[in-house]
mmCIF file of the N, C-alpha and C atoms, coordinates in Angstrom:
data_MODEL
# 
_entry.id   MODEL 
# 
loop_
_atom_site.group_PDB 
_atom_site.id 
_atom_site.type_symbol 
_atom_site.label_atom_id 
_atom_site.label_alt_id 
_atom_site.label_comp_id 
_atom_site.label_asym_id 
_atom_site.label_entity_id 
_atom_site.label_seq_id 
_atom_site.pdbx_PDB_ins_code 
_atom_site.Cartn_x 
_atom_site.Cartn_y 
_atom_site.Cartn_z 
_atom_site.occupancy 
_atom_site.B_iso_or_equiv 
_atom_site.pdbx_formal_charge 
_atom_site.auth_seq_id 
_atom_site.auth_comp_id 
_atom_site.auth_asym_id 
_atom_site.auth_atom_id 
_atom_site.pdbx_PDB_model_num 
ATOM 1   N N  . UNK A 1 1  ? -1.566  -2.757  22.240  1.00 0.00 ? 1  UNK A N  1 
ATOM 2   C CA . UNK A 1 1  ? -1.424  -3.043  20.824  1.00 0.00 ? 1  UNK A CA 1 
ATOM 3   C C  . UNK A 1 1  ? -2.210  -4.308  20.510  1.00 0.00 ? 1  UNK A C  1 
ATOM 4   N N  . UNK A 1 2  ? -2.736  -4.669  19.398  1.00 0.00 ? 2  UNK A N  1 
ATOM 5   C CA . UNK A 1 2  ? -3.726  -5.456  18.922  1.00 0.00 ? 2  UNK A CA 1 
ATOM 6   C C  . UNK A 1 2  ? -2.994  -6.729  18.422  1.00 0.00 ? 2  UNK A C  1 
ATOM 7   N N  . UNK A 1 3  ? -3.576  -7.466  18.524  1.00 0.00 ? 3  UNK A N  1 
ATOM 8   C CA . UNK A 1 3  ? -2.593  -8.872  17.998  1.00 0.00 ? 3  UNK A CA 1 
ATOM 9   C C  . UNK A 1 3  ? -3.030  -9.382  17.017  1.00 0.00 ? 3  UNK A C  1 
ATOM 10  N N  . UNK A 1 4  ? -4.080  -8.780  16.214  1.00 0.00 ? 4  UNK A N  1 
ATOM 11  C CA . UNK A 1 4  ? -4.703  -8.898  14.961  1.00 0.00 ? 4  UNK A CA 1 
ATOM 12  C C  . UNK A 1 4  ? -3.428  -7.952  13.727  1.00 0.00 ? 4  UNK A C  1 
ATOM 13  N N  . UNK A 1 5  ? -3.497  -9.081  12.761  1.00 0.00 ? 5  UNK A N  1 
ATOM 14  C CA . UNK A 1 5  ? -2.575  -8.510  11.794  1.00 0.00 ? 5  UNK A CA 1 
ATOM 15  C C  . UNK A 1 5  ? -2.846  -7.879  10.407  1.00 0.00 ? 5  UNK A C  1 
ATOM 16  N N  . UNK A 1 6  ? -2.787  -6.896  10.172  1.00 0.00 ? 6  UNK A N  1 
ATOM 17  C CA . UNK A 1 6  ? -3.365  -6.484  9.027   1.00 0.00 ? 6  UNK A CA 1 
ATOM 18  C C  . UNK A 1 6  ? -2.288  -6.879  7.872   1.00 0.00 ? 6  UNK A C  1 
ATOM 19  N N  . UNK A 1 7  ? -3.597  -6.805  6.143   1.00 0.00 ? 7  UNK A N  1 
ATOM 20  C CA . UNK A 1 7  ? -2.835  -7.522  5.181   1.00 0.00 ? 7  UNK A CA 1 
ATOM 21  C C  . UNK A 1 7  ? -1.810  -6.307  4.888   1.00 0.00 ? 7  UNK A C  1 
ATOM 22  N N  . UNK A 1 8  ? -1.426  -5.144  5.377   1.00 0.00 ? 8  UNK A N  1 
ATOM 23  C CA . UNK A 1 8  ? -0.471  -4.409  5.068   1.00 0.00 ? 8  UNK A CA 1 
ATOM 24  C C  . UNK A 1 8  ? 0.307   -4.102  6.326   1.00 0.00 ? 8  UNK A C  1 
ATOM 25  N N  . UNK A 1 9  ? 1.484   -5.235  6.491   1.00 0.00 ? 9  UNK A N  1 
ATOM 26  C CA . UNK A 1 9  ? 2.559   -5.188  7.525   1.00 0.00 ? 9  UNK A CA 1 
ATOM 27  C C  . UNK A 1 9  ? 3.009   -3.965  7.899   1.00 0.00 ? 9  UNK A C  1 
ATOM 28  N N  . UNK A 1 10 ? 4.430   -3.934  8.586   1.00 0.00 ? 10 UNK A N  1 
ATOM 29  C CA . UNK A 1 10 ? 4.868   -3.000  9.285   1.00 0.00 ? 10 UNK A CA 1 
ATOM 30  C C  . UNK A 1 10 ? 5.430   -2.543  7.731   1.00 0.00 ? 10 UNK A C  1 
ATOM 31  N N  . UNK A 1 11 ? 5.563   -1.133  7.712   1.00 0.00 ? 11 UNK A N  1 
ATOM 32  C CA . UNK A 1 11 ? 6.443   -0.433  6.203   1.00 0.00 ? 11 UNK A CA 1 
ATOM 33  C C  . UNK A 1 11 ? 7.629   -0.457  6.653   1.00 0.00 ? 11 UNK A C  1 
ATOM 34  N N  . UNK A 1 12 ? 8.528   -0.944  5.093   1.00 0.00 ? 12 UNK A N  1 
ATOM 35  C CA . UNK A 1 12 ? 9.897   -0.758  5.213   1.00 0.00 ? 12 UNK A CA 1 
ATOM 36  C C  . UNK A 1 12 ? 10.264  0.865   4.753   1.00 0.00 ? 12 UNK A C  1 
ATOM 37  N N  . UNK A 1 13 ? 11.457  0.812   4.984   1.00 0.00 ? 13 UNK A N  1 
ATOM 38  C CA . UNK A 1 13 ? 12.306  2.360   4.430   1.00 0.00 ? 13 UNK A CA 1 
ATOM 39  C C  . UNK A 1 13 ? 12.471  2.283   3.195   1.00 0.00 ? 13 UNK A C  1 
ATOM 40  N N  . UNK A 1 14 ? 11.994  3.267   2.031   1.00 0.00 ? 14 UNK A N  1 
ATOM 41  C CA . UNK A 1 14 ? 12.512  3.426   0.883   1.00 0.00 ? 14 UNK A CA 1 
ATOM 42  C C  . UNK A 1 14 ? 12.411  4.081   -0.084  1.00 0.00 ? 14 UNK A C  1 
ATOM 43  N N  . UNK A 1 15 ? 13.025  4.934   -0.948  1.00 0.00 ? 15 UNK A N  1 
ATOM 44  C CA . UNK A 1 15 ? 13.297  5.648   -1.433  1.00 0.00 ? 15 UNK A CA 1 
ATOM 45  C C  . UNK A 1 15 ? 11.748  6.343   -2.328  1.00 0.00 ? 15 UNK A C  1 
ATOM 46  N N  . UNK A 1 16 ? 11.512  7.636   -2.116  1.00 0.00 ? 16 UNK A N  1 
ATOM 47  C CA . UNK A 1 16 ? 10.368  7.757   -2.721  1.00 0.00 ? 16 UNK A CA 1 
ATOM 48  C C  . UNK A 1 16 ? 10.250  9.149   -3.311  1.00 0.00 ? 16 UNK A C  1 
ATOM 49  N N  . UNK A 1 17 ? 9.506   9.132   -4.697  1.00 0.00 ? 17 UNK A N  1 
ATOM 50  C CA . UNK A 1 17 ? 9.062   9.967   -5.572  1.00 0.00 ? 17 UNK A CA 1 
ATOM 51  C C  . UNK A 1 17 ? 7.865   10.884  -5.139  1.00 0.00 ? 17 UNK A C  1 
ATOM 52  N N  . UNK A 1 18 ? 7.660   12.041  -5.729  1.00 0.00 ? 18 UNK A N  1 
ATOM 53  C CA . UNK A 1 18 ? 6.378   12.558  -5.378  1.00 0.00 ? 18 UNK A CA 1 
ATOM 54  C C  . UNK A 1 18 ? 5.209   11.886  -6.246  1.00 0.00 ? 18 UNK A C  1 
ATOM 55  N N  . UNK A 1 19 ? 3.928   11.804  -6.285  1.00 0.00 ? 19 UNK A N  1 
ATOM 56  C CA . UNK A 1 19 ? 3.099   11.376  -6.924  1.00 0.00 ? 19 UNK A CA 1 
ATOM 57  C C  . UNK A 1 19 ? 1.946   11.975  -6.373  1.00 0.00 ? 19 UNK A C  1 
ATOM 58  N N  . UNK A 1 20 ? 1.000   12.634  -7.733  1.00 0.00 ? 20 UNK A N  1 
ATOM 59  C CA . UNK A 1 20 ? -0.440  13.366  -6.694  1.00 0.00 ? 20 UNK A CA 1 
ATOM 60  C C  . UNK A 1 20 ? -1.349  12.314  -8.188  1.00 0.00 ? 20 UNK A C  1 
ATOM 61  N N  . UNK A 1 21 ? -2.501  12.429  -6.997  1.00 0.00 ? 21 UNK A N  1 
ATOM 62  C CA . UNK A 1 21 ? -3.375  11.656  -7.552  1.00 0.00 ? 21 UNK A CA 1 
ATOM 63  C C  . UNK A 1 21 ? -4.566  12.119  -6.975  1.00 0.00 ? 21 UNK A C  1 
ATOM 64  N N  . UNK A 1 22 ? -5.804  11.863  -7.891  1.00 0.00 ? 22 UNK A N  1 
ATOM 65  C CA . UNK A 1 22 ? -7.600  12.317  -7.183  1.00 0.00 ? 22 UNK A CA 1 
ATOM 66  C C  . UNK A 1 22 ? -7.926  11.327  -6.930  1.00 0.00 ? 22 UNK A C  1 
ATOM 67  N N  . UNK A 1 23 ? -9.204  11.463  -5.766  1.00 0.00 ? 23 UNK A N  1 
ATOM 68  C CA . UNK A 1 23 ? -9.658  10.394  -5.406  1.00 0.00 ? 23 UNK A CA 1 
ATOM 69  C C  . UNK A 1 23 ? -11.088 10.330  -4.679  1.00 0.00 ? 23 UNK A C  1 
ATOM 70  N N  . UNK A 1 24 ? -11.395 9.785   -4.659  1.00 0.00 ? 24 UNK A N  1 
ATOM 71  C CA . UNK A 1 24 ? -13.439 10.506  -4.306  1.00 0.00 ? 24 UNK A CA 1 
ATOM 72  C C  . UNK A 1 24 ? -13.114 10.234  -2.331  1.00 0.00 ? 24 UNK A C  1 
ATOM 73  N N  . UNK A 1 25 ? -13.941 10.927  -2.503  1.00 0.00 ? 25 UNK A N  1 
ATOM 74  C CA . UNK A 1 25 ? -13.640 11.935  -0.407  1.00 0.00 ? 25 UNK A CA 1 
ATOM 75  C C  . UNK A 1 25 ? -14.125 10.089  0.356   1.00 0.00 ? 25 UNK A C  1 
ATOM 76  N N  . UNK A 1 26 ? -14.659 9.495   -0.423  1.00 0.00 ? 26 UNK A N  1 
ATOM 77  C CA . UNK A 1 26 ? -15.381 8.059   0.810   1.00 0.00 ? 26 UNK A CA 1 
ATOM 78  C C  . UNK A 1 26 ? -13.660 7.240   0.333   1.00 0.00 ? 26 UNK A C  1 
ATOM 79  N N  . UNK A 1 27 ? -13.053 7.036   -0.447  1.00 0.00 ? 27 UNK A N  1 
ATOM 80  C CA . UNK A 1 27 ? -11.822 6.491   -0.635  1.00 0.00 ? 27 UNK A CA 1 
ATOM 81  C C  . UNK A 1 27 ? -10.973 7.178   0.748   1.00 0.00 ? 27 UNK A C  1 
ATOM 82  N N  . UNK A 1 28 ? -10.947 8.176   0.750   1.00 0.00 ? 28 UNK A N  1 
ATOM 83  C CA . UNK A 1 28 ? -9.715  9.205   1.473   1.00 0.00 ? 28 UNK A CA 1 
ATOM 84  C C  . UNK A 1 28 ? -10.181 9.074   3.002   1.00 0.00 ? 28 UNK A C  1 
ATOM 85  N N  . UNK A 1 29 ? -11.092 8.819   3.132   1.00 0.00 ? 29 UNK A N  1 
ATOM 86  C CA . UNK A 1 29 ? -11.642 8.618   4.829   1.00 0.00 ? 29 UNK A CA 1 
ATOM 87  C C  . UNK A 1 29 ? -11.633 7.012   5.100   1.00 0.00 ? 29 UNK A C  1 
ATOM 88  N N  . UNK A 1 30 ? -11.205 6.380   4.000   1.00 0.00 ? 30 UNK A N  1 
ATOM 89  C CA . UNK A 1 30 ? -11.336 4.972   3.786   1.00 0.00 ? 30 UNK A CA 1 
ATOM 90  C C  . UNK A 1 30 ? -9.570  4.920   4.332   1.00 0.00 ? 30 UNK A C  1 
ATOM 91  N N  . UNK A 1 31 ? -8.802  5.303   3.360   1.00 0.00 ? 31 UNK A N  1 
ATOM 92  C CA . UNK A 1 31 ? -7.455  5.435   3.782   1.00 0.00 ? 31 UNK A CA 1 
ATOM 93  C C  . UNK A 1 31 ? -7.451  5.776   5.469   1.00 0.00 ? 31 UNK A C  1 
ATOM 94  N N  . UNK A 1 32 ? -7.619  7.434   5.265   1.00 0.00 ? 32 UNK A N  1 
ATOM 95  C CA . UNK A 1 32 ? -7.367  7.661   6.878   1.00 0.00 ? 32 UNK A CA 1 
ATOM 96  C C  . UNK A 1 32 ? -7.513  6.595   8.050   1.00 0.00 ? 32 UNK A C  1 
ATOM 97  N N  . UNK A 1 33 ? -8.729  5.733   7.702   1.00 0.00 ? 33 UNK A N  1 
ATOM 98  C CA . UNK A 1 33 ? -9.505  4.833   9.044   1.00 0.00 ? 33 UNK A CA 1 
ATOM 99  C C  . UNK A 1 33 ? -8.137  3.834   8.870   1.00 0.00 ? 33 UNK A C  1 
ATOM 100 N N  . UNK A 1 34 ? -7.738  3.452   7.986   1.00 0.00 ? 34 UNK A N  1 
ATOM 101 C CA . UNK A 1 34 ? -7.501  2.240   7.537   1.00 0.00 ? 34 UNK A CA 1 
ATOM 102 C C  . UNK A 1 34 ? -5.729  2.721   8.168   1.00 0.00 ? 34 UNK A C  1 
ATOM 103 N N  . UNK A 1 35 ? -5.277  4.101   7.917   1.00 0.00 ? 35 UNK A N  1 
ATOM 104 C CA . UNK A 1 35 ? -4.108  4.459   8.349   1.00 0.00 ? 35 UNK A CA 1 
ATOM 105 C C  . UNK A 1 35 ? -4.204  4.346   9.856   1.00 0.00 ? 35 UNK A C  1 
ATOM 106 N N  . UNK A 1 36 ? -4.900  4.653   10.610  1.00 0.00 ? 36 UNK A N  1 
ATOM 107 C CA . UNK A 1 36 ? -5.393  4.982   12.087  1.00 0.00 ? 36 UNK A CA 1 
ATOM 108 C C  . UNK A 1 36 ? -5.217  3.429   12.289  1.00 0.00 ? 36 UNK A C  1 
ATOM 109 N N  . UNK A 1 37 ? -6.367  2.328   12.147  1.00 0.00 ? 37 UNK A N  1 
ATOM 110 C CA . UNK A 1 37 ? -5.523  1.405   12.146  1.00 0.00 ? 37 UNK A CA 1 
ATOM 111 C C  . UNK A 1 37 ? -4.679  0.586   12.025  1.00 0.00 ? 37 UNK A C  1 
ATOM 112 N N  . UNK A 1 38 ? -3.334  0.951   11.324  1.00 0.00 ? 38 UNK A N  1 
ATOM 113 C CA . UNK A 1 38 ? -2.475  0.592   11.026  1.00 0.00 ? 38 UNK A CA 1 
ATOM 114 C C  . UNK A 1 38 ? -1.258  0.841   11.982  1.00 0.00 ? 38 UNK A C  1 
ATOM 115 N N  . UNK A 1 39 ? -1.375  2.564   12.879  1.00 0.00 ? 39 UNK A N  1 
ATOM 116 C CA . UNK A 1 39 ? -0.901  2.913   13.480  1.00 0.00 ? 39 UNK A CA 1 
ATOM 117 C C  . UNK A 1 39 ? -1.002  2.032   14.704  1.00 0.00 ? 39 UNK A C  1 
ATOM 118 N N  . UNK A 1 40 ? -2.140  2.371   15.250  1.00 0.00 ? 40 UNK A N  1 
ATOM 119 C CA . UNK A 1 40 ? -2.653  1.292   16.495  1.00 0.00 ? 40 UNK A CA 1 
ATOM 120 C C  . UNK A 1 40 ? -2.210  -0.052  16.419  1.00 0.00 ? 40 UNK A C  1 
ATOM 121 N N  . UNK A 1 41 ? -2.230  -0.987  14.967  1.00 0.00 ? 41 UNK A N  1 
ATOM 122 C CA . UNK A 1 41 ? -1.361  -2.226  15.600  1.00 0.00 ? 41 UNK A CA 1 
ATOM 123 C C  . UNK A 1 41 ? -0.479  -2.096  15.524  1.00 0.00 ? 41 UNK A C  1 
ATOM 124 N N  . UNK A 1 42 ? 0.616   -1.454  15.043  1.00 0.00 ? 42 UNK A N  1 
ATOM 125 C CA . UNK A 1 42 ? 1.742   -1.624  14.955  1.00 0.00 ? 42 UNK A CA 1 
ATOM 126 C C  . UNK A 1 42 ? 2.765   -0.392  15.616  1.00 0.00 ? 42 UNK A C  1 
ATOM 127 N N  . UNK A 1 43 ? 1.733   0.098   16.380  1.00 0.00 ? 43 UNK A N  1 
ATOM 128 C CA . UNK A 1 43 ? 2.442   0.960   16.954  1.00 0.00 ? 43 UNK A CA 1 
ATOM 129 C C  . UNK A 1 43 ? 3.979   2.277   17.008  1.00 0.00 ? 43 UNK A C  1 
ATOM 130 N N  . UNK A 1 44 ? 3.316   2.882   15.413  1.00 0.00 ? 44 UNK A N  1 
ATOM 131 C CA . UNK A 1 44 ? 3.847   3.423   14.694  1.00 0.00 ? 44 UNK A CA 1 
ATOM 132 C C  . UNK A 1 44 ? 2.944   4.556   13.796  1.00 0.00 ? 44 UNK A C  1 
ATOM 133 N N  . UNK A 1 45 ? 3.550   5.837   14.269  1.00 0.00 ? 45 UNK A N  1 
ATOM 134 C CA . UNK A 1 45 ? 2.100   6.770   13.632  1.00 0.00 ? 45 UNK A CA 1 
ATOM 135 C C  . UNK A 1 45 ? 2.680   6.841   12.140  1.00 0.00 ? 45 UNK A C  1 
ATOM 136 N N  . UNK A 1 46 ? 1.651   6.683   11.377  1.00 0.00 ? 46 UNK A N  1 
ATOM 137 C CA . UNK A 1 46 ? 1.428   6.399   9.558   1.00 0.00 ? 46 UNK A CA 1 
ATOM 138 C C  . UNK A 1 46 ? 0.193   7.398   9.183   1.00 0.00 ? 46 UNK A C  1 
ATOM 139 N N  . UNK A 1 47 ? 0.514   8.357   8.174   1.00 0.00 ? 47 UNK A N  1 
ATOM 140 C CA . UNK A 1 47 ? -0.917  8.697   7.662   1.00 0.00 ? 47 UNK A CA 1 
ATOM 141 C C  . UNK A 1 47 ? -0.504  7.874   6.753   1.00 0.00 ? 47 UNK A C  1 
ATOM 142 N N  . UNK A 1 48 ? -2.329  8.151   5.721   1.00 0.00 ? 48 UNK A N  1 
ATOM 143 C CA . UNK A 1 48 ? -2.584  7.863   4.644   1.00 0.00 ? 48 UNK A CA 1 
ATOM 144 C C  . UNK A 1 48 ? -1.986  7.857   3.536   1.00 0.00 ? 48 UNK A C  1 
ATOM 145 N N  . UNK A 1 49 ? -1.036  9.070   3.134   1.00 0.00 ? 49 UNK A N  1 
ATOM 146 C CA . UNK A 1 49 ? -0.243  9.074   2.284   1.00 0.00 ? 49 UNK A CA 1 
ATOM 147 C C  . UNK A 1 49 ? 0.719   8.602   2.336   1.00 0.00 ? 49 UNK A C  1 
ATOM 148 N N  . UNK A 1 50 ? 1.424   7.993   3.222   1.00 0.00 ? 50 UNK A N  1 
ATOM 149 C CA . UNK A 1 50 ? 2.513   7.284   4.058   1.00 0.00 ? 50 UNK A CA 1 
ATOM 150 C C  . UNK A 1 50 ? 2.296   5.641   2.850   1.00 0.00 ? 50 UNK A C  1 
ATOM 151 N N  . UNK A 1 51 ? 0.966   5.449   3.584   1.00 0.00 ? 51 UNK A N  1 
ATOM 152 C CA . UNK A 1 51 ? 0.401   3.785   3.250   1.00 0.00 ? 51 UNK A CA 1 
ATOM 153 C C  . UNK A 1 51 ? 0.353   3.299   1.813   1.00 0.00 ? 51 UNK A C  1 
ATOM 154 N N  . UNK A 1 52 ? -0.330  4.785   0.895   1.00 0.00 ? 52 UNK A N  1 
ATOM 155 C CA . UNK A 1 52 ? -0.963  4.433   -0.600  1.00 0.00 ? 52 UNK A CA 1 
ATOM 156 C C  . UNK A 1 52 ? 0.389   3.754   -1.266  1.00 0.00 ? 52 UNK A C  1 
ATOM 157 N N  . UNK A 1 53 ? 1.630   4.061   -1.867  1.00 0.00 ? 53 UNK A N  1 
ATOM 158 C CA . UNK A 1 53 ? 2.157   3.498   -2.678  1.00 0.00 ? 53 UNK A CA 1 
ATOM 159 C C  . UNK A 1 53 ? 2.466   1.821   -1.893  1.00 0.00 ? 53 UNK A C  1 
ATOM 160 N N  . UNK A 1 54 ? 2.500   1.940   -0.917  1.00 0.00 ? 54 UNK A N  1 
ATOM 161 C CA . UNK A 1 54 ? 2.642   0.469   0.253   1.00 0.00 ? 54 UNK A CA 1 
ATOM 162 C C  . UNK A 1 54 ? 1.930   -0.681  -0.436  1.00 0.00 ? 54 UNK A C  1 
ATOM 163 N N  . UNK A 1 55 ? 0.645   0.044   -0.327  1.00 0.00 ? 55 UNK A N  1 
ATOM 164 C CA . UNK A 1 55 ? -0.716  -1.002  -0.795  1.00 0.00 ? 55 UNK A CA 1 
ATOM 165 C C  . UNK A 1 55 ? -0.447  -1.076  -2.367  1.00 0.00 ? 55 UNK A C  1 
ATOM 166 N N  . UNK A 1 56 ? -0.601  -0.076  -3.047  1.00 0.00 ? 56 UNK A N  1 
ATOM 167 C CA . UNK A 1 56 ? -0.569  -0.004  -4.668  1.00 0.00 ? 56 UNK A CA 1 
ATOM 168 C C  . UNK A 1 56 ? 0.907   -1.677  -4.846  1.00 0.00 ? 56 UNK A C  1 
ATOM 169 N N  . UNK A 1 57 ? 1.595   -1.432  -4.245  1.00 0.00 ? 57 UNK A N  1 
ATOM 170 C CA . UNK A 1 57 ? 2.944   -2.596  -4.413  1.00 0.00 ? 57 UNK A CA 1 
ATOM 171 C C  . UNK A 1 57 ? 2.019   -3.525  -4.244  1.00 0.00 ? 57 UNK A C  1 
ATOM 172 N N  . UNK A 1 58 ? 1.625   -3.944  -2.895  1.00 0.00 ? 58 UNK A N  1 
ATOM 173 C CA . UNK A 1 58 ? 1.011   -5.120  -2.158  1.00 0.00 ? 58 UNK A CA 1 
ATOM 174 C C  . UNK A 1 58 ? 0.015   -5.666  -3.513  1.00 0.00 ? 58 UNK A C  1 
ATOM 175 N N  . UNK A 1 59 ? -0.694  -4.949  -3.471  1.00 0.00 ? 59 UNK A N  1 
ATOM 176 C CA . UNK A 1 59 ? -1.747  -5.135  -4.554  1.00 0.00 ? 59 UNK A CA 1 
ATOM 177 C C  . UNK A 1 59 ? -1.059  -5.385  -6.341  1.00 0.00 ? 59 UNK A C  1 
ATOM 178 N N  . UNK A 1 60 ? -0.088  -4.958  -6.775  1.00 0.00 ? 60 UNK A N  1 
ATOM 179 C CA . UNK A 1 60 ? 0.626   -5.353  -7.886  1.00 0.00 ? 60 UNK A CA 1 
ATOM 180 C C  . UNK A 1 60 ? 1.274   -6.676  -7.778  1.00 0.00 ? 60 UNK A C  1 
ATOM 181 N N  . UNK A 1 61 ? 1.539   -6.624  -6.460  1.00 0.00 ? 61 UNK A N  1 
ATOM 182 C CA . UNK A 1 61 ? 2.395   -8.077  -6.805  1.00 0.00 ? 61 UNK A CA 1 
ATOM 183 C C  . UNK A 1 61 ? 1.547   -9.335  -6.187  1.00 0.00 ? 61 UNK A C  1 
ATOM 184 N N  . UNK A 1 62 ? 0.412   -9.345  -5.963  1.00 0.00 ? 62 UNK A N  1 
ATOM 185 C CA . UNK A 1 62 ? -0.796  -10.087 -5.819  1.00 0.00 ? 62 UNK A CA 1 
ATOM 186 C C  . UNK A 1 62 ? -1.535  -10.341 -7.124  1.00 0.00 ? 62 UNK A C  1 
ATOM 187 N N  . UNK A 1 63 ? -1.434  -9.536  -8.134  1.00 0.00 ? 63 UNK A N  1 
ATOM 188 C CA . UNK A 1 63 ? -1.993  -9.540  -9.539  1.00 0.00 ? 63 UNK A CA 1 
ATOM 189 C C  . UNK A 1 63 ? -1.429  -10.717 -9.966  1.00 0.00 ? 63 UNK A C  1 
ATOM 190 N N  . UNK A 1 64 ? -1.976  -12.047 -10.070 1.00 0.00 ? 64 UNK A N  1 
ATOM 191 C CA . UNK A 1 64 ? -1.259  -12.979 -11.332 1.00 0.00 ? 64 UNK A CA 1 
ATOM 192 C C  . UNK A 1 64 ? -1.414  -12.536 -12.628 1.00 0.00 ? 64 UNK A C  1 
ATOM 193 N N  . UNK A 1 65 ? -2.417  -12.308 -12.993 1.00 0.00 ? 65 UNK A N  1 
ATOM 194 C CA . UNK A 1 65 ? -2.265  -11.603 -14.966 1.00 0.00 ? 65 UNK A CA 1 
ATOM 195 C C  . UNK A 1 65 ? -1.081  -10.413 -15.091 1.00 0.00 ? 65 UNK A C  1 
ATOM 196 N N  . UNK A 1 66 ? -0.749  -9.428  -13.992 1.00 0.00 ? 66 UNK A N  1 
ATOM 197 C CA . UNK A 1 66 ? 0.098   -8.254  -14.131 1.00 0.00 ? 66 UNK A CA 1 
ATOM 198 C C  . UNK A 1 66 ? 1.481   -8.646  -14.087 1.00 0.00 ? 66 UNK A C  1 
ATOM 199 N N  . UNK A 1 67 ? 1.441   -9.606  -13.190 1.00 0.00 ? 67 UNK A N  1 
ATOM 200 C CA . UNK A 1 67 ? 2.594   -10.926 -12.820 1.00 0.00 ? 67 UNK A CA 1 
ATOM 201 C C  . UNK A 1 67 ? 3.521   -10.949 -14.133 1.00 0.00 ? 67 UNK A C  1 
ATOM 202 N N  . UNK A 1 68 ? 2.631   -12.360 -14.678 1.00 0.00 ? 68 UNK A N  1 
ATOM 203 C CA . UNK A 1 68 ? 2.263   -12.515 -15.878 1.00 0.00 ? 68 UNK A CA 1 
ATOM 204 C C  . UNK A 1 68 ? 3.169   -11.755 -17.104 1.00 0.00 ? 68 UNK A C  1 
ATOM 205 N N  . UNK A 1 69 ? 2.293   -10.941 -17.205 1.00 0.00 ? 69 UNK A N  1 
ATOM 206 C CA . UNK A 1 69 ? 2.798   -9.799  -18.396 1.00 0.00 ? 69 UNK A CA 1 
ATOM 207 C C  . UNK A 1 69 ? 3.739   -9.083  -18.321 1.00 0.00 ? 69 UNK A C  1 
ATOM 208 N N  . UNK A 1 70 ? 4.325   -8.699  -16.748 1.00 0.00 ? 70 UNK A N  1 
ATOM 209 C CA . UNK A 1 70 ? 5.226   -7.698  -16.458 1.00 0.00 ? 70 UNK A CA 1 
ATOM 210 C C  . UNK A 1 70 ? 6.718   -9.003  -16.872 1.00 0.00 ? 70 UNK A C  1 
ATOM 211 N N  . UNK A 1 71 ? 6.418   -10.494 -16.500 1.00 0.00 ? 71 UNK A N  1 
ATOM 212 C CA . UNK A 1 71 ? 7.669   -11.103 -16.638 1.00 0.00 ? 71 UNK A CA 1 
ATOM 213 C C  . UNK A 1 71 ? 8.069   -11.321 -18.186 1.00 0.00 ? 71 UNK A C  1 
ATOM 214 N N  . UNK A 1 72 ? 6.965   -11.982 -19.400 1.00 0.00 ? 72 UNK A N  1 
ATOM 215 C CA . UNK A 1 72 ? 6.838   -11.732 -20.478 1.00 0.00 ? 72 UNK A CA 1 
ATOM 216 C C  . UNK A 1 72 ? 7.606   -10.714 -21.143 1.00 0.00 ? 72 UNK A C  1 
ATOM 217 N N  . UNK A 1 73 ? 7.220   -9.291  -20.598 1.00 0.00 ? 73 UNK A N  1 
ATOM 218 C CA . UNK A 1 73 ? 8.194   -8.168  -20.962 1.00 0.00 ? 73 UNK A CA 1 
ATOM 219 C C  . UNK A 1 73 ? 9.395   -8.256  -20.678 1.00 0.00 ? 73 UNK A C  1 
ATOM 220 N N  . UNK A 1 74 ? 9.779   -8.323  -20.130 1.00 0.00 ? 74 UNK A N  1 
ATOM 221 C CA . UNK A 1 74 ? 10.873  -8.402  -19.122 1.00 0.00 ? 74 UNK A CA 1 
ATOM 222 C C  . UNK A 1 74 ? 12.110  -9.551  -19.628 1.00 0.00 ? 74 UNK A C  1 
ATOM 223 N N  . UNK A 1 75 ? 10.961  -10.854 -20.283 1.00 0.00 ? 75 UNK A N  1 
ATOM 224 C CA . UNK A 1 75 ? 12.074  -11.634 -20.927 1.00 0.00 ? 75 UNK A CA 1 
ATOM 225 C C  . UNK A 1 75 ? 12.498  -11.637 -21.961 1.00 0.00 ? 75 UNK A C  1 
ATOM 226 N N  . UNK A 1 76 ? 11.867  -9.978  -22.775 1.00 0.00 ? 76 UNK A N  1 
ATOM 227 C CA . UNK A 1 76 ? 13.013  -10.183 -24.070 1.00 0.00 ? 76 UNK A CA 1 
ATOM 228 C C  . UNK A 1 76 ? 12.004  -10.201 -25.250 1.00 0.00 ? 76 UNK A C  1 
ATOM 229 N N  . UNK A 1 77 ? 10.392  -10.375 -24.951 1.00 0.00 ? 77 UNK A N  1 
ATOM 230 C CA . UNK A 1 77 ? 9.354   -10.743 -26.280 1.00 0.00 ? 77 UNK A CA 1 
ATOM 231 C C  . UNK A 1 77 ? 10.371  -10.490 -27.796 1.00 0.00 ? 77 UNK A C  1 
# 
């Protein structure tokens, strides 16, 4: 196992919806590679579809402007 850490940790357990979505074929081989290594460090087999809503979070709550606006709402405008 690799001791290099990727920016998308080990996945927790949790409750999940269906969701289909398109996506151009160099994205989806982008996932796969990116699932493959994910498996390998952490030693845990993950496809791709496993990972996407993982990252989509990771990546939302890294947004300061989405941040931002989502708390705005949230307090009541």
């Amino acid at each position: 196992m690799s001791t290099t850490k990727l920016r998308l940790g080990p996945l927790p357990k949790t409750e999940n919806l269906k969701l289909t979505f398109t996506c151009p074929a160099s994205l989806k081989a982008d996932l796969e590679r990116y699932a493959a290594l994910h498996s390998q460090t952490y030693g845990e087999k993950v496809d791709a579809l496993t990972l996407i809503p993982h990252m989509l979070e990771a990546f939302m709550a890294r947004d300061r402007v989405f941040k931002r606006a989502d708390a705005g709402a949230k307090g009541g405008d």
